[in-house]
C-alpha positions as CSV (number, residue, x, y, z in Angstrom):
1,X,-38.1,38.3,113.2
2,X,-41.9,38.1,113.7
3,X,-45.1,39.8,111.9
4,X,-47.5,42.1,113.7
5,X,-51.0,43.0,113.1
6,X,-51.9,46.1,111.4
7,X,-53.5,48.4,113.8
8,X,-57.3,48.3,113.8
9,X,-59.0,50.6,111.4
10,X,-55.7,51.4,109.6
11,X,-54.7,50.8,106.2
12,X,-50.6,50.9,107.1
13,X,-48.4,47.8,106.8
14,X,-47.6,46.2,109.9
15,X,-44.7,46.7,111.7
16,X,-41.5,44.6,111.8
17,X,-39.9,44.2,114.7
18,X,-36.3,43.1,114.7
19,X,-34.6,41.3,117.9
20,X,-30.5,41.0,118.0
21,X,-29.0,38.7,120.7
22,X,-25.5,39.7,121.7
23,X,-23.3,37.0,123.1
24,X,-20.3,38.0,125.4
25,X,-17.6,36.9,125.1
26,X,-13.9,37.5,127.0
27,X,-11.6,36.3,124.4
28,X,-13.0,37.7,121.8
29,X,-12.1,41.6,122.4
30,X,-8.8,43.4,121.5
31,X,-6.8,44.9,124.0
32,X,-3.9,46.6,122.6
33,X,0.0,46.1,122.7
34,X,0.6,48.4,126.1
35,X,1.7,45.3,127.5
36,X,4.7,44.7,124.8
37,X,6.4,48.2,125.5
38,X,6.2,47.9,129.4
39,X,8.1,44.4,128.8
40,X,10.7,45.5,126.3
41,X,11.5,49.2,128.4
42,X,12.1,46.2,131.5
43,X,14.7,44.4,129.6
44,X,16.1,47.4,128.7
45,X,17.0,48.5,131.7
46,X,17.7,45.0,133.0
47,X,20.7,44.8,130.1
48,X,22.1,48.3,131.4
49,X,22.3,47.6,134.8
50,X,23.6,44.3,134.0
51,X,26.0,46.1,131.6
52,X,26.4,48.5,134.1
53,X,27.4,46.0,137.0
54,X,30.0,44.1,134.6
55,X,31.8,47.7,134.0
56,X,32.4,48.3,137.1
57,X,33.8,44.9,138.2
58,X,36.0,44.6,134.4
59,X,37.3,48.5,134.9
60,X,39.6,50.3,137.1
61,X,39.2,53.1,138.9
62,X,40.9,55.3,135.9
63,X,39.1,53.8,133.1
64,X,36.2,54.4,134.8
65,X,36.7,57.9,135.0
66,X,37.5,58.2,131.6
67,X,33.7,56.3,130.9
68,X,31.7,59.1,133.2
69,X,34.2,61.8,131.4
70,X,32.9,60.5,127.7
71,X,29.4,60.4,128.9
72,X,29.0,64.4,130.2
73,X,30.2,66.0,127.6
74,X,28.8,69.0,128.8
75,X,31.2,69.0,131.5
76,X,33.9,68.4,128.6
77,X,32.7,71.2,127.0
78,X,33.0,73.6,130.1
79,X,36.6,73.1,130.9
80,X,37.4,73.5,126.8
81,X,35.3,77.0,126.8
82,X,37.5,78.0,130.5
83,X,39.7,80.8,130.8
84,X,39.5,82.0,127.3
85,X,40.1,78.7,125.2
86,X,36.9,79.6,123.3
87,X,38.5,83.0,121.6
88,X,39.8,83.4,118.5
89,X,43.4,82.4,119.4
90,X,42.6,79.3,122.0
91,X,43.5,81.3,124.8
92,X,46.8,82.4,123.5
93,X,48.1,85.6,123.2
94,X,49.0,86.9,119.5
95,X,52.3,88.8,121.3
96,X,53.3,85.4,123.4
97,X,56.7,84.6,123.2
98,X,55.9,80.7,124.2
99,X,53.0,80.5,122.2
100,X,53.2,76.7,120.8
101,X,50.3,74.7,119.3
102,X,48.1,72.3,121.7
103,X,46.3,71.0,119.2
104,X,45.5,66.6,118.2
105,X,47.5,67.6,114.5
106,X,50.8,68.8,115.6
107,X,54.2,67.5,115.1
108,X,55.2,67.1,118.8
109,X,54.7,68.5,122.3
110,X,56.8,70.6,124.4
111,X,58.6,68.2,126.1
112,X,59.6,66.8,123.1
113,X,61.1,70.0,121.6
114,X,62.4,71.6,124.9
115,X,65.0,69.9,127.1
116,X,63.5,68.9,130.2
117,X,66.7,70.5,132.0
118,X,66.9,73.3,130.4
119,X,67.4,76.8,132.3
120,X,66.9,80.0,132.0
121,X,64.6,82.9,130.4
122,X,63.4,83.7,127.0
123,X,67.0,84.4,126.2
124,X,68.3,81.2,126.6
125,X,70.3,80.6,124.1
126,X,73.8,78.8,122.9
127,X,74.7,82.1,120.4
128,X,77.6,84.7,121.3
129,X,75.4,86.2,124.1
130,X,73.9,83.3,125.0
131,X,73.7,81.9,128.2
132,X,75.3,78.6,127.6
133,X,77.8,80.0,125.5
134,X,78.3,83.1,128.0
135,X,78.8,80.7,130.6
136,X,81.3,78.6,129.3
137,X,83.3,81.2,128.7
138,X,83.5,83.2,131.8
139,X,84.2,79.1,133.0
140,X,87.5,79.7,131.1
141,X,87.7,83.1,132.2
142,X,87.3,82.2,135.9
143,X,90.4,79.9,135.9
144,X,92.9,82.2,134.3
145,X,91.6,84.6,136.9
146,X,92.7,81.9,139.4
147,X,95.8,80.8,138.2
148,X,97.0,85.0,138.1
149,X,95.5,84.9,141.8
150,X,97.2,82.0,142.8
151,X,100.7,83.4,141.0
152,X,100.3,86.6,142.8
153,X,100.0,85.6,146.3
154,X,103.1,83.0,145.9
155,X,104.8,85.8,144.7
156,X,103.8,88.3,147.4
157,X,104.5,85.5,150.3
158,X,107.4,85.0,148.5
159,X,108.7,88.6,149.1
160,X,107.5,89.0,152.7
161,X,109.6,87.6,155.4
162,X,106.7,87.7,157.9
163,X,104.7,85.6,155.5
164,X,107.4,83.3,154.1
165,X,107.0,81.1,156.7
166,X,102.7,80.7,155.7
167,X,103.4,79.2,152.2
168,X,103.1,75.7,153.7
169,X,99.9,76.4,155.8
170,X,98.5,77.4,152.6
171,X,97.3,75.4,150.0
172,X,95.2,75.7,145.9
173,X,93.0,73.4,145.5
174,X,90.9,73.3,141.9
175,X,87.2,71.9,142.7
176,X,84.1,71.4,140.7
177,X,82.8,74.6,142.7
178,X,85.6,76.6,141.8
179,X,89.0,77.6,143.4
180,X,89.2,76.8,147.0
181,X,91.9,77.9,149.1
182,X,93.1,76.1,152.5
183,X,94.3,77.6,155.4
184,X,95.4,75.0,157.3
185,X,97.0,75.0,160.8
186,X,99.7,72.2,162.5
187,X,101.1,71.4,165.5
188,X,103.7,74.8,165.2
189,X,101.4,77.0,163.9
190,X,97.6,78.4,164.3
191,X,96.2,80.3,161.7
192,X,93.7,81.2,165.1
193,X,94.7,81.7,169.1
194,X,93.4,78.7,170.3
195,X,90.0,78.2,171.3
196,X,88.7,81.8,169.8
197,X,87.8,83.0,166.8
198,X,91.1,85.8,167.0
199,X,93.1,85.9,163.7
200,X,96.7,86.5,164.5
201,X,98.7,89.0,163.4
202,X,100.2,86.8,160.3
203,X,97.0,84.9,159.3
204,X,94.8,88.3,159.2
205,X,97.8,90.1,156.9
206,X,97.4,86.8,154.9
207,X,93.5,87.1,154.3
208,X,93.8,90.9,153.3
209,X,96.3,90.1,150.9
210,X,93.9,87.9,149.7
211,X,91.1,90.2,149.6
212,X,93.2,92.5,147.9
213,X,93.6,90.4,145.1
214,X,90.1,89.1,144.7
215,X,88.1,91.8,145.8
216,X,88.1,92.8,141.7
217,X,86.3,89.8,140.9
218,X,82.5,88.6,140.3
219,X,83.0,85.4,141.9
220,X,80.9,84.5,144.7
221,X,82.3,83.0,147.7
222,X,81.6,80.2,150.1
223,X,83.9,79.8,153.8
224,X,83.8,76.9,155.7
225,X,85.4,76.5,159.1
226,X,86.7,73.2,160.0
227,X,88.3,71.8,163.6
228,X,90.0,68.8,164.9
229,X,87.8,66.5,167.1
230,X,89.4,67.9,170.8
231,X,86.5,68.4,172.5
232,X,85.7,71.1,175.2
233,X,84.6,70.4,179.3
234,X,81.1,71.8,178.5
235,X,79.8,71.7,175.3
236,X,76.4,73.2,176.3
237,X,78.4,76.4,176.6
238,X,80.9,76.5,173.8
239,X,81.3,73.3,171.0
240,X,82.7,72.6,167.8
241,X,80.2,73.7,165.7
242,X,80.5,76.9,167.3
243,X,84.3,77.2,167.2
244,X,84.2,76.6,163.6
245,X,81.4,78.8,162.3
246,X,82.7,82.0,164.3
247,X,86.2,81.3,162.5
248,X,84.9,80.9,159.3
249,X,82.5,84.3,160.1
250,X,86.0,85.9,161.3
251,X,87.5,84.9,157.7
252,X,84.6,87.2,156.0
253,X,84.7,90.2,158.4
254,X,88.5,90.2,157.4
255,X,87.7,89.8,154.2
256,X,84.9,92.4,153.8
257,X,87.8,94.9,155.2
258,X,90.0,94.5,152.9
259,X,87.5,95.7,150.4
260,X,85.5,92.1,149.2
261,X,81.6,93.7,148.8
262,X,79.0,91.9,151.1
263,X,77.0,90.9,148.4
264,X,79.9,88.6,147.0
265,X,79.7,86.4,149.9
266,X,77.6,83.1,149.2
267,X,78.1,80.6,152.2
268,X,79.2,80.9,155.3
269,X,79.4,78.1,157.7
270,X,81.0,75.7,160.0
271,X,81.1,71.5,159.7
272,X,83.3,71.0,163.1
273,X,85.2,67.9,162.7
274,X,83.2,66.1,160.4
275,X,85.4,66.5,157.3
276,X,88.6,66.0,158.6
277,X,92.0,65.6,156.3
278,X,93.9,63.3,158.3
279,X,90.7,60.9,158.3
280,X,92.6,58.3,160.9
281,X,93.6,60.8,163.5
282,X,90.1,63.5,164.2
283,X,92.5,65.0,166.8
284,X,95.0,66.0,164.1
285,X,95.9,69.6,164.6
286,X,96.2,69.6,160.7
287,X,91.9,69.1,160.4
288,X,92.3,72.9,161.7
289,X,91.3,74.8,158.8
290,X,89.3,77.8,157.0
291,X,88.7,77.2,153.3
292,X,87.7,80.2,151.2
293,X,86.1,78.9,148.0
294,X,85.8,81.5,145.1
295,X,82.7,79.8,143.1
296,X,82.6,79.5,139.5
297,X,80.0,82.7,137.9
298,X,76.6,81.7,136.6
299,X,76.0,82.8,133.3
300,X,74.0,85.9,133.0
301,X,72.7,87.0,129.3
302,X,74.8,89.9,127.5
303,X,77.0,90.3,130.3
């Protein structure tokens, strides 16, 4: 600070004149914490994708899916809200006969509760309608049908002179499937002419007595034509499998005129030689059969 002279010819105080030095200086200034959030937002993302790289070498391919799944819940949150889930019932129907709960709090699930093997409709059932039930008993019903069957056609072979002499080419045979019967050929006696697919006179009598006394019957059936192991010069032009599917076809047209209904019939087919019953001789005239099968009956509800 320094004093001035009063201006000439003037009574006022003089002046004072006041000079401020500013020093500079670099250090001294503040510049903010800027710097502190760029540095922390780097470490963040260095510990997720350091995070990130240790998931995907520590994980498998299913647990990561499971991750991503928790993660877009959005996504989550579509496929709950799909097809009607959202309602008021959870997609159910108030009228459905299966309706059971899907739900975190329930008791169990439907595998639990339902038999994985179980059959049938909404019937299903083990009551006196019931399927199980039902079928068990026409089971039982089934074989006294086939033991009448089987009395009646000894009986009626027994009584016929011309058929007398069949009741050793015939045979009863109880199966798993149901009642087969074998007509079997040997060295005296073809149930066929041989070579064809003709019935004689005896063997087609035979097969409509048998229609006649299962043609009242529910009980589908299954024919299978067997042969021996003789072969034939060309087997481009007529075989085995040919022989013994156009017998076993021959059995059901005989059977279906003597009054069987088309729809009972099941199976139909020919095996050729490949189940023989004299196993250590194919050429056996004996392995020269038809057998007619009459299948057990499926149960049907309230039938």
């Amino acid at each position: 600070m320094a004093g001035a002279r009063a201006p000439h010819g003037s009574n006022q105080p003089p002046k004072i004149i006041i000079v401020k030095k500013v020093i500079a200086d670099g250090h001294g200034g503040h510049h903010g914490g800027a710097w502190k959030v760029a540095y922390a937002d780097f470490v963040t993302a260095m510990m997720a994708f350091f995070l990130l790289m240790w998931l995907l070498g520590a994980t498998s391919e299913k647990q990561r899916k499971s991750i991503a799944d928790y993660f877009a819940p959005t996504l989550i949150e579509f496929k709950q809200n799909s097809a009607g889930s959202n309602g008021l019932f959870g997609g159910e129907s108030i009228t459905d006969k299966d309706n059971y709960p899907h739900k975190a709090a329930q008791s169990g699930t439907r595998s639990l509760t339902i038999p994985a093997d179980s059959t049938g409709g909404t019937q299903v059932g083990t009551g006196q309608k019931g399927t199980l039930k039902d079928k068990a008993a026409m089971q039982a019903a089934d074989q006294q049908n086939f033991e009448k069957m089987k009395r009646t056609l000894t009986r009626a072979m027994a009584q016929s002179p011309q058929l007398k002499k069949l009741a050793q080419h015939i045979r009863f045979l109880r199966t798993r499937d149901g009642l087969r019967i074998d007509l079997i050929d040997d060295a005296d006696y073809s149930m066929f002419a041989l070579g064809t697919t003709q019935l004689v006179p005896e063997a087609s009598r035979l097969i409509g007595m048998i229609a006649e006394s299962i043609k009242g019957t529910e009980n589908p059936i299954m024919i299978r034509g067997h042969t021996d192991a003789l072969g034939y010069g060309n087997p481009l032009e007529y075989n085995n499998w040919m022989l013994s599917s156009g017998r076993a076809e021959a059995t059901r047209r005989r059977l279906f005129d003597g009054g069987v209904p088309e729809r009972r019939f099941y199976r139909i087919e020919g095996v050729a030689d490949r189940e023989p019953i004299i196993a250590k001789n194919p050429t056996d005239p004996r392995n020269r059969r038809v057998a007619i099968t009459l299948l057990y009956r499926g149960g049907a509800f309230g039938e």
